[in-house]
Phi, psi and omega in degrees: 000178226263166159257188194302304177313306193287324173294297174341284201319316198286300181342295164273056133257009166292289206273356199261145193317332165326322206242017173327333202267328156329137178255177220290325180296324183304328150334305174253346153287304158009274193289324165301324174307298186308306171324277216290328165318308187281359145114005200293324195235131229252170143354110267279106172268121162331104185286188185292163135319153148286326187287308163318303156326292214267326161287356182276318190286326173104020178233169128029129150287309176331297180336292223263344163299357201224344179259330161281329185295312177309318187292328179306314181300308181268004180108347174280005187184126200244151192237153190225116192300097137153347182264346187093184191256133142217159178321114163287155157255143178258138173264165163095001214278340182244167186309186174269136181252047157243166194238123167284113204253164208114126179283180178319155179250142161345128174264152194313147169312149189287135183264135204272119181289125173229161187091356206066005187285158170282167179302322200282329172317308180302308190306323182297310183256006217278320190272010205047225193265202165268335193297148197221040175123209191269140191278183178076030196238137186294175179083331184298140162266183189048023180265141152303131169286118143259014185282347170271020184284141163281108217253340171299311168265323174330303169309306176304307147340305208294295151004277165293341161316296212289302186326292183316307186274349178048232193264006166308297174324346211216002178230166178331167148234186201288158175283351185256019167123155178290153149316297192267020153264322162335296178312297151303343163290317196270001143325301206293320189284308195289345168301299219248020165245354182079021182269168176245084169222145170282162134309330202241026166224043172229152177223128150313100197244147164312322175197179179314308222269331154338300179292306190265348150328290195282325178294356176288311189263000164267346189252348166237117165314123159324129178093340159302107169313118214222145171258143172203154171333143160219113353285166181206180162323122164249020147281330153319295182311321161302329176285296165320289204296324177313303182300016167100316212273146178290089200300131167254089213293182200200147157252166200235166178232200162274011186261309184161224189277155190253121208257343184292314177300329173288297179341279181281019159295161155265005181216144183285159159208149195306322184202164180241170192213121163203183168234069201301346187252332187222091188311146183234098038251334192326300208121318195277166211263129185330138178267146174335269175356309199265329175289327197272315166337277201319300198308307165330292176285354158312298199288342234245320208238345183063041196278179143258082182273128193252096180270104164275087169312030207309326193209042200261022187270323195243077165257141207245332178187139228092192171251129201290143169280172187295166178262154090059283186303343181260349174268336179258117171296000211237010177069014198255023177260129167215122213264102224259129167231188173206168156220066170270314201273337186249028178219261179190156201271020177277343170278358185026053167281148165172170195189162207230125138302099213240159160279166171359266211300339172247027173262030159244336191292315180300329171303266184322304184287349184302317199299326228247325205257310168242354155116261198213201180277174174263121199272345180315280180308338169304255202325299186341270179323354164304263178333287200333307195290324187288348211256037156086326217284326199282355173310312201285296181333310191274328147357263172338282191291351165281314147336283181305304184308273185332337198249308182316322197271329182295299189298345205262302200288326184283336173285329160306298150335306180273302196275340187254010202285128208053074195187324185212180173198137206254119192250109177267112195288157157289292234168158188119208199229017178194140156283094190297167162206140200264141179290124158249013169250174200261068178234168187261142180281357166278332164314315169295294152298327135243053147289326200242278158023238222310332189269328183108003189272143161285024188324162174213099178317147152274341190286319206260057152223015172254157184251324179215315195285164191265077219285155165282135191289162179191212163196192199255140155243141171244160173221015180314298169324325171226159159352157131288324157320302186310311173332300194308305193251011149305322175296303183289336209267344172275324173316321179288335192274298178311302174349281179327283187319332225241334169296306207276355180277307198291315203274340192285000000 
């Protein structure tokens, strides 16, 4: 059993009022989780029974049985069928003591301004945009099916803002966001992500690339070294390059990002940049092991981690692990969400988890880019969330997503077979899938352009390494009819190329 102390401990995190918005097993994997961070509880030391837990707490054996399958899930603890749970060891639980040695890096070569753009303008535009064409084309990722939106209490929500709120509802809001939407994320996040957030550390933004403009630009100098996915996002990179600072790409495995590789750089950097629950593009999810590293190096190095939460909503299997930000005790986390991808991108929402000390600065440089939020959509969302519907929403659409993706993987299958080989993600809104015929992937991408498909090559999300060419299929977005006959009419366009290849 537990020592006395240790009982205690899980004991307040039942009652103490902070964690009220919880339900009761997220509690007490919590206060074991928080044990086994601080080191209280060592490496495998014997958990309790569940029953024998739940009679000292005075709940559910089922409870505390939902509170080790969660620790189980992420990694803090391993069960064993007749021996019981115990504390895994994890490496890394403290900062990293190998130290990254080197000076500060060299600021980047100059960039020549054409056009009348400034050095920093050429730079900004040099990689183009984030967007990757006209929306509605199948295939495209990272679009949401909005035809399942309840557009119907939206309305109704809208409806009662304006009432209630009269020609209030219609003059500025705080610039750091209305309050009881502040609020309500951070319910949300600390339910179902596992964060440590206030209202009054959430800032309200327009989108993600928002969020890492400014977080680029208040916390990295020209010439700062920033580590980022490779492959990775390239509005991050983009984001990065624009402030001046240099992206140090890092390569992933199936775990994530390989964190040994920052550990053993030769020149420091200021923050890492990732995607930690759902890697972008792979899929794959950061591992326990690798999160507490990271965190490690942060406190160590006074680093930064810019954790992009973008689509951690739609995990298909298991339960998705806590995020980053909810694991660092040391505040050196800053937790970029949206609801472009779990709502629809027209609300044009997103918001940033910051510590204490930096949501007035962050505050204050938003006021320099855009005033404030839009407040109508602000309040709406409130309500949504608050009245259930975005719970109930995202239900739904996980639901969907999850069987369009089953069906996605089986049409590749049937129709794509020796032509593609198809890598089916835990969870997110696109499929990667790699070319296994001897066709080239720009010969592909624009062969399917032109055809009308949404493709998203993988090499130009790569930074150095020499990826096997494929693309992204999204399939969030659409029908399984449609799917079906996206799938055939690119099965007719590779054909085709690979005849016209045979014949010439």
């Amino acid at each position: 059993m537990f020592r006395h102390s240790q009982l205690e401990t899980v004991k307040a995190w039942l009652l103490h009022p902070d964690q009220a918005g919880l339900p009761l097993h997220g509690r007490i994997q919590r206060a074991i989780r928080q044990l086994i961070l601080d080191g209280a509880l060592a490496a495998e030391k014997p958990l309790p029974a569940t029953r024998g837990l739940a009679a000292s707490l005075g709940v559910s054996r089922d409870t505390v049985e939902a509170a080790y399958n969660q620790l189980h899930a992420e990694g803090f603890i391993r069960r064993r069928v007749g021996s019981g749970s115990f504390v895994a060891a994890i490496r890394d639980l403290r900062p990293a003591s190998r130290r990254v040695t080197g000076q500060a890096a060299p600021a980047p070569g100059e960039v020549t301004a054409r056009g009348g753009l400034s050095a920093r303008g050429a730079a900004i535009v040099a990689n183009g945009g984030t967007h990757t064409g006209p929306p509605g084309r199948i295939f495209q990722q990272g679009q949401p099916e909005t035809r399942n939106f309840p557009i119907r209490i939206w309305e109704r929500l809208e409806r009662q803002v304006l009432r209630d709120h009269g020609t209030s509802a219609l003059i500025m809001t705080d610039p750091q966001g209305a309050e009881p939407l502040r609020q309500a994320i951070a319910d949300h996040v600390n339910l179902e992500r596992g964060a440590r957030a206030t209202a009054d550390r959430v800032l309200i933004l327009t989108s993600s690339q928002q969020a890492m403009a400014l977080t680029a630009n208040l916390l990295l100098d020209p010439g700062d070294r920033i580590f980022v996915e490779d492959p990775g996002y390239h509005g991050a990179r983009q984001a990065f390059a624009a402030a001046g600072a240099v992206p140090v790409p890092v390569p992933l495995d199936d775990q994530g990002i390989l964190v040994d590789h920052m550990l053993d750089a030769p020149d420091r950097a200021r923050a890492v940049s990732l995607t930690p629950s759902h890697q972008f593009p792979t899929g794959a999810t950061l591992s326990l092991e690798r999160r507490l590293a990271l965190i490690g190096w942060a406190a160590e190095h006074r680093g930064w981690i810019i954790e992009d939460d973008y689509d951690s909503e739609f995990h298909y299997i298991g339960r998705p692990t806590a995020c980053v930000q909810g694991l660092d005790p040391h505040g050196r986390t800053i937790y970029i969400g949206t609801f472009t991808k779990s709502l629809f991108p027209g609300l044009r929402l997103g918001y940033l988890i910051l510590p204490p000390d930096l949501v007035q600065p962050f505050t204050l440089a938003r006021t320099q880019q855009d005033g404030h939020p839009a407040s109508i959509p602000q309040l709406v969302l409130a309500r949504f969330m608050q009245g259930g519907h975005f719970g109930a929403h995202i239900r739904l659409m996980r639901a969907i997503y999850a069987e369009r993706l089953r069906i996605l993987a089986r049409l590749v299958e049937t129709h794509l077979a020796g032509l593609v080989e198809a890598r089916v993600p835990a969870g997110g809104l696109q499929m990667p899938c790699l070319l296994t015929c001897a066709l080239s992937e720009a010969q592909v991408i624009d062969a399917a352009t032109k055809a009308g498909l949404g493709l998203t090559g993988l090499t130009g999300l790569h930074a150095t390494a020499r990826p096997r060419p494929g693309f992204l299929l999204g399939f969030a977005a659409f029908t399984p009819t449609e799917l079906e006959s996206g799938v055939r009419r690119l099965a007719a366009i590779l054909n085709g190329l690979l005849s016209d290849r045979d014949g010439a």
